[in-house]
PAFIFI-997609 format. One record per residue (C-alpha): residue number from 0; residue in one letter; x, y, z. Coordinates in Angstrom, 2 decimals. Each point is the difference from the previous one (the first is absolute). Layout:
<sites>
+-----+-----+---------+---------+---------+
:   n : res :      xx :      yy :      zz :
+-----+-----+---------+---------+---------+
: NUM :   a :       X :       Y :       Z :
...
+-----+-----+---------+---------+---------+
</sites>
This chain:
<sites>
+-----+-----+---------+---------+---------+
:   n : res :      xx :      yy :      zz :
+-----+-----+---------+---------+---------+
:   0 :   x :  -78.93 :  -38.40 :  171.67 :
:   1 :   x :   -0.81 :   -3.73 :    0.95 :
:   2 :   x :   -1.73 :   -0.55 :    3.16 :
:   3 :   x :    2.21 :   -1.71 :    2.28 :
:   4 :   x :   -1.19 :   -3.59 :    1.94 :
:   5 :   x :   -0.31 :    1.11 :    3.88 :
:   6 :   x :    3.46 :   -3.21 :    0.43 :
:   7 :   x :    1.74 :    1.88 :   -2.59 :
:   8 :   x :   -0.66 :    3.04 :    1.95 :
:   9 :   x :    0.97 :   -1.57 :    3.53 :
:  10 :   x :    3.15 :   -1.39 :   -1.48 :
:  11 :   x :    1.35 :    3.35 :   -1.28 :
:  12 :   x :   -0.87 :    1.52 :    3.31 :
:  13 :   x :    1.75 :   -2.72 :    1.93 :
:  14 :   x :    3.12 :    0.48 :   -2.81 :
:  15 :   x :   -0.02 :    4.28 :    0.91 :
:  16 :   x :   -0.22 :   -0.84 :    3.77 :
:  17 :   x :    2.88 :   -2.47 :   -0.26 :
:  18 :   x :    2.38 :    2.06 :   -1.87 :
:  19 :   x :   -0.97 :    3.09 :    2.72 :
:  20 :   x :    0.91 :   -2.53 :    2.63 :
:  21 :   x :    3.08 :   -1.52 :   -1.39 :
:  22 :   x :    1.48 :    3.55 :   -0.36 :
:  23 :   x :   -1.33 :    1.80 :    3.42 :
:  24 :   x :    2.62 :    0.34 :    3.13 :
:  25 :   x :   -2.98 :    1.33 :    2.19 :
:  26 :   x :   -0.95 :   -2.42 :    2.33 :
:  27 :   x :   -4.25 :    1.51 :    0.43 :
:  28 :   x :    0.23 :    0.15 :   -3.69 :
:  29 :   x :    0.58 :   -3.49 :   -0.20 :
:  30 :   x :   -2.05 :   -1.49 :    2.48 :
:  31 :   x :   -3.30 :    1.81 :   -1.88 :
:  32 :   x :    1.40 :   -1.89 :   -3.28 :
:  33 :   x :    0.03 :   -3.49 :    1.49 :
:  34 :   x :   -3.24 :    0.45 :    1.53 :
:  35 :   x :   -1.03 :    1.40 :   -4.05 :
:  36 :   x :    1.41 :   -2.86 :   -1.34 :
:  37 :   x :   -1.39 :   -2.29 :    2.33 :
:  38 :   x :   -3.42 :    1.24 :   -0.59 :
:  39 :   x :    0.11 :   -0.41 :   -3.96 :
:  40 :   x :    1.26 :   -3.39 :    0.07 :
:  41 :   x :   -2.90 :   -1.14 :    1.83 :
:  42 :   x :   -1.98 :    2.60 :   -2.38 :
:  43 :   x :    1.87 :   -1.95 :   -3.12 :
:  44 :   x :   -0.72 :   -3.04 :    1.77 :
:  45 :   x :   -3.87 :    0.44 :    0.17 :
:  46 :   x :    0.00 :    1.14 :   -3.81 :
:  47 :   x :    1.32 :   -3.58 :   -1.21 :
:  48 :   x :   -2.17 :   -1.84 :    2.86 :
:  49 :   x :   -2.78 :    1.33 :   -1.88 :
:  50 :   x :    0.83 :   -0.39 :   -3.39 :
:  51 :   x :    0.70 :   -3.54 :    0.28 :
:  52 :   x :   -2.53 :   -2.96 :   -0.98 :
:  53 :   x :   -2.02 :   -1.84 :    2.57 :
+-----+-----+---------+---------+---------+
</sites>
C-alpha cells in the first residue's frame, strides 16, 4: 500500500465530509461539517504554504 502525502490525505477527507454534507437534512449535523470543512481547508492550506519555495 503506498503511503499517502498528508494534502492527499486532507483532500479526501474534505471530499468524504462534503459528500456527508451535501446529502444530510439535519441541521447539528451540518453545522459540525462546515466547521470540519472549514478547519481542513485552512489545514490544506498550511500543507501547500509549506511546500512552496521561498
Amino acid at each position: 500500500m503506498k503511503k499517502m502525502k498528508p494534502f492527499d490525505l486532507a483532500h479526501e477527507q474534505y471530499q468524504l465530509l462534503m459528500a456527508k454534507f451535501k446529502t444530510t437534512k439535519d441541521l447539528q449535523e451540518k453545522n459540525i461539517l462546515f466547521r470540519r470543512l472549514t478547519n481542513l481547508l485552512a489545514v490544506m492550506e498550511f500543507l501547500i504554504s509549506i511546500h512552496k519555495p521561498h
